[in-house]
C-alpha positions in Angstrom: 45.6 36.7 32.3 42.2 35.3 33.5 42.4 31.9 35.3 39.3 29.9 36.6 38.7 27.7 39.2 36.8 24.3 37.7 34.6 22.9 40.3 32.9 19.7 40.4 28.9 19.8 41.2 27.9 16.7 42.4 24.8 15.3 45.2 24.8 18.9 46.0 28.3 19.4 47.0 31.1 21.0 45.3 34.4 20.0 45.0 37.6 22.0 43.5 38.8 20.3 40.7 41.5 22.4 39.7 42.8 26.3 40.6 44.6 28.4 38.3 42.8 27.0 34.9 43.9 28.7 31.9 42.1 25.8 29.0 39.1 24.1 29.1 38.1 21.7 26.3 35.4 19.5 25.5 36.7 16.4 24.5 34.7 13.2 23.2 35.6 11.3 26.6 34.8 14.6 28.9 36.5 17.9 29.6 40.7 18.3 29.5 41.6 20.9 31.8 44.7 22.3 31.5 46.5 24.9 33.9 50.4 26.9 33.5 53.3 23.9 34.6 51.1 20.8 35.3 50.2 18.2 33.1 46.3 18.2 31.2 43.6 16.7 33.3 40.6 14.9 32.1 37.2 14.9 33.5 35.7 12.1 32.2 31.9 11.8 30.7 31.3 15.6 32.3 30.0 18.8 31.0 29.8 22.4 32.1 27.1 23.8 34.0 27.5 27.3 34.5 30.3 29.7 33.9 30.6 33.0 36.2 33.2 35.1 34.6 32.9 37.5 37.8 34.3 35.1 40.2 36.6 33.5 38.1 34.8 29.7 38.1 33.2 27.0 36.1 31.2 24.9 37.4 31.1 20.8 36.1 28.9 18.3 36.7 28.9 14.6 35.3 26.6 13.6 32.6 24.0 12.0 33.2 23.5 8.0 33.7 27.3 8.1 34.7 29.2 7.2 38.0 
């Protein structure tokens, strides 16, 4: 199974959002991340970046003329 970490670019820092992801879709309100056992979290008003599949991470950032 291949799980991603979804981290949150933002003022030039990163931040882990969530570990283990197994879903990642874009919704009209931002992106629903969903992982094995917990409950669906939404990013809201954010979009993906960059994707490495060889590290296992996607990196997020928030769209623009949001806080």
């Amino acid at each position: 199974m291949c799980q991603m970490s979804i981290v949150l670019e933002q003022d030039g820092k990163e931040e882990l959002i969530q570990e283990n992801a197994t879903l990642l879709e874009v919704t009209k309100d931002g992106l629903m991340v969903s992982a094995l056992f917990e409950e669906p979290r939404l990013i809201p008003k954010a979009s993906v970046r960059a994707i490495d599949f060889l590290h296992g991470k996607v990196t997020v950032t928030k769209t623009k003329g949001t806080v």
